[in-house]
N, C-alpha and C positions, 0 to 999 in steps of 0.2 A: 827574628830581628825585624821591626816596623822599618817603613819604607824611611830614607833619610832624608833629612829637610837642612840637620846642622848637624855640624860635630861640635859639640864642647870638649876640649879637652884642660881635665880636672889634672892640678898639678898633686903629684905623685912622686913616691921615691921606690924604684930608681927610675921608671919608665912613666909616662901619663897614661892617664886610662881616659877612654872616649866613651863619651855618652851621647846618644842618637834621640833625637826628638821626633817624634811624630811628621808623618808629611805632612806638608801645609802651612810648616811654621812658621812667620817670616820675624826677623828682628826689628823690636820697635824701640828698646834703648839700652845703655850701658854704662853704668856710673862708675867710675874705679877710686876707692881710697886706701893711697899706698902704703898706709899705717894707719891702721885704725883698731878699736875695741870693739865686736860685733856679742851682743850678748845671744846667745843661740836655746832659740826655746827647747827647750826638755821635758815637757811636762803639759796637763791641759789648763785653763786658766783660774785660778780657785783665789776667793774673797778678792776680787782684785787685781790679782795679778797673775805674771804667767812665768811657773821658773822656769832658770835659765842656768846656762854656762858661759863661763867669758871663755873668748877666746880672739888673740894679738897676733896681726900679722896684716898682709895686704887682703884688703876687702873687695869684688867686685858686686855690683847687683845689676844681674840681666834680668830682660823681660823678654819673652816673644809673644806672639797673636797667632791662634791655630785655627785656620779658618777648618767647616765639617762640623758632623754632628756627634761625634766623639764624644762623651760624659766623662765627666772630670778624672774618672777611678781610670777610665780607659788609654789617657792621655798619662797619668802618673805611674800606674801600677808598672807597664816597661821601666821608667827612671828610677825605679823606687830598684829592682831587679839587678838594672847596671851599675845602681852602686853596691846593693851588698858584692856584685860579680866583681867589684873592684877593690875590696877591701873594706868597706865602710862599713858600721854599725849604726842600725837606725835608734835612736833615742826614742824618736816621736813620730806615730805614724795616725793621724788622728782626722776625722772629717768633720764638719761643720759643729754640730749640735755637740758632739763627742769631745770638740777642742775647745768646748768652751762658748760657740757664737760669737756674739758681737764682742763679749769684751774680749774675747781672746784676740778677733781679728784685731780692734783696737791698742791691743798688748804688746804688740808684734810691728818688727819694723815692715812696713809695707810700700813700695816705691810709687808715689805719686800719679792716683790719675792725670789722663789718661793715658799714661805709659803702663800700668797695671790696674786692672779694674777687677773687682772682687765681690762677688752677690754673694750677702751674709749667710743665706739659706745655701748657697752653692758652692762649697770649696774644698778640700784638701788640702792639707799642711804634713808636709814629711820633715824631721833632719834625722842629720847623722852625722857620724864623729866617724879619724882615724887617723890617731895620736892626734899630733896638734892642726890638724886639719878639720874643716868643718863646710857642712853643705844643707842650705835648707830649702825645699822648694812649696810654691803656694800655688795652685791651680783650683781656677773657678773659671765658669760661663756665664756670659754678660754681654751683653746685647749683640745675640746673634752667632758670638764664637767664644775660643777660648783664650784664656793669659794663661800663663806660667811664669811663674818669678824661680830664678833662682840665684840665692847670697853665696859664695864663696868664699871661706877663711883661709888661705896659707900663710905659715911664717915667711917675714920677709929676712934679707940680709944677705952676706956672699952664701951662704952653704943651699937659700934656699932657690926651688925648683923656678921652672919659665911662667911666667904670667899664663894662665888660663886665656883661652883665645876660642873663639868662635868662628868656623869655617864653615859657610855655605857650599852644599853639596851641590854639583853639577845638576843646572835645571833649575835650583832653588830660588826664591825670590831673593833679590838682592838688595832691594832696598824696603822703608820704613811705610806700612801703611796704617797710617790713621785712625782712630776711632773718629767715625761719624759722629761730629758734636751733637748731632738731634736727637739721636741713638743714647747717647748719653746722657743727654738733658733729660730725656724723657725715663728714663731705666732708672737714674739715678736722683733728679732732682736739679744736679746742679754741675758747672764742671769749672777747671780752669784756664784759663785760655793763655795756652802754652807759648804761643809765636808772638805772643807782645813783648815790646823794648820802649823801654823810656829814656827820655835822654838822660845822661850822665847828673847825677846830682838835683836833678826835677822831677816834676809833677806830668811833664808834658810829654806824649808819646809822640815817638818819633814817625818821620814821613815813613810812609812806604805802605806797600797794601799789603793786608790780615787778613790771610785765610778765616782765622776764626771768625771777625769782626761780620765781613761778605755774606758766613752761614747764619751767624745770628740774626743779620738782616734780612735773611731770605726768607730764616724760619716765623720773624715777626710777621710778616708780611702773609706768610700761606696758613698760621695758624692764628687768628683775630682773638682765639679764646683766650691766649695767654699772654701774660707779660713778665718781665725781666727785673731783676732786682741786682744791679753790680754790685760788688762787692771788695774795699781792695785790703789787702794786709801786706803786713811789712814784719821785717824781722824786729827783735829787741834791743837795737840798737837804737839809743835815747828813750826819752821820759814817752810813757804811753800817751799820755795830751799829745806829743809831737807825732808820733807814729800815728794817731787814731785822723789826725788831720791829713799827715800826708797821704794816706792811705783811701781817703773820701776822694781829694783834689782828682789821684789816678784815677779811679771809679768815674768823676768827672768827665778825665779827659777824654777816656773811652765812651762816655754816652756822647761826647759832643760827636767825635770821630763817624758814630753810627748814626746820629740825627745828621751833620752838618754834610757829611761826604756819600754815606751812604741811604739816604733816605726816610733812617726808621723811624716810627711815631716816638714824638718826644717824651708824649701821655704814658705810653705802654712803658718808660723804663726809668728806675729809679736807682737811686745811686746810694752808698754804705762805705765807712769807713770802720773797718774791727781792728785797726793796728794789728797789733803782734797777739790778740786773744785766742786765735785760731791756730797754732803753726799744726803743720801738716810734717815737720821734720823736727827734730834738736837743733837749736837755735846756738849749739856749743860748737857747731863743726862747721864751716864754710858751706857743705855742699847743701848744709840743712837752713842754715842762713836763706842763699839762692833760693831755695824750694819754695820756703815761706812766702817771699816777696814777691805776691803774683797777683791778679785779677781775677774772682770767679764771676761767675753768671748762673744764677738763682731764677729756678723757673717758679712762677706764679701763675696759680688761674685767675681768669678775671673776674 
């Protein structure tokens, strides 16, 4: 048994079974939909696309961040072990090039940098079924450590079992650490900068000081070679003309925030409105709404 860092415990009939994550892990988010359709890949990704199985009931998706030098296979191969030990059949047990690459990662629901980050060349992809339960997990290393995603399906209703729940092991880290945006910028290209709020029904972001905002002005500043490109999008709600604008104005508000309060060359950053052409989720469910409607930052050389 690897040292413990979390207990997941997977809802089961009649008892839960607990799965142990690698030391080191600490949790960085957790989205719960309490009725939802998760389609569960099965297969590697061919012409296009990647099959699947439906499967109805309460959905969660965790992420955690495994700090160490652990290789993908070495982090998964235990979870992969705890669920057959638990009753599960694995459908799909597949590594990067084997599942397909890019379009497979594309194929596949994946939770929003930088709460899960995934290097194309670097990953594993498992699921597995038992009856109408279902579990999938994504593990790749990206700048510097590792992610693990893993989706959860059980049926909801009175007959069905306790919500899946995440308990930190004594000693464990207890709270959320971060992807270093620079780390990110630089690894991936571009990121989203998760801690921004706009006010209610505007363009204008609201007072208060942005971790994100601080580091992209620190990084202008220590790296003169590069410069920035905002970017904002919005979900599908209204005509794309409306969205492609409001979505520049945010972009906007943000370059003023960073030139006006924080310093940074005005020259160095350039502002983009994509409306809704980009969503990073289904634009059909509330939580995929939410996802869409964010601000990135696009690195450029100069």
């Amino acid at each position: 048994m690897i040292s413990a860092a979390a207990v997941i415990l997977l809802p089961a009939l009649p008892v839960a079974a607990e799965i142990t994550l690698p030391a080191g892990a600490s949790a960085v988010s957790e989205r719960i939909t309490a009725l939802g359709v998760y389609q569960l890949p099965i297969g590697p990704e061919e012409a296009d696309k990647v099959p699947s199985r439906r499967f109805e009931g309460q959905i969660q998706r965790r992420t955690w961040r495994v700090e160490g030098n652990s290789t993908v296979l070495q982090i998964l191969a235990p979870l992969r072990d705890q669920l057959q030990a638990a009753g599960f059949e694995v459908l799909l047990d597949c590594a990067a090039r084997d599942c397909g690459g890019f379009g497979f990662r594309f194929g596949i629901e994946v939770v929003p940098s930088p709460d899960m980050m995934v290097d194309i060349s670097s990953y594993h992809f498992l699921s597995a079924a038992k009856g109408d339960e279902a579990v999938s997990l994504l593990v790749s290393r990206a700048g510097g450590a590792a992610f693990v995603q893993m989706i959860t399906v059980h049926p909801s209703g009175p007959a069905a079992t306790a919500t899946a729940v995440v308990k930190p092991a004594a000693g464990a880290p207890g709270t959320v650490r971060p992807v270093e945006l620079a780390k990110l910028l630089e690894l991936r290209g571009h990121a989203v900068l998760t801690d921004l709020e706009f006010q209610s029904g505007s363009t204008r972001l609201q007072d208060g000081t942005y971790a994100s905002l601080r580091e992209l002005a620190d990084y202008l500043a220590a790296n003169p070679q590069y410069r920035l490109l905002l970017v904002g999008h919005t979900d599908t709600v209204g005509s794309l003309e409306q969205n492609t604008g409001i979505s520049e104005r945010r972009a906007q508000s943000v370059k003023d925030r960073l030139v006006g309060e924080l310093g940074a060359d005005a020259g160095r950053i350039a502002v983009a409105g994509a409306g809704f052409l980009a969503p990073l989720a289904s634009n059909l469910i509330p939580e995929g709404r939410e996802a869409n409607r964010r601000v990135e930052a696009v690195l450029l050389g100069d």
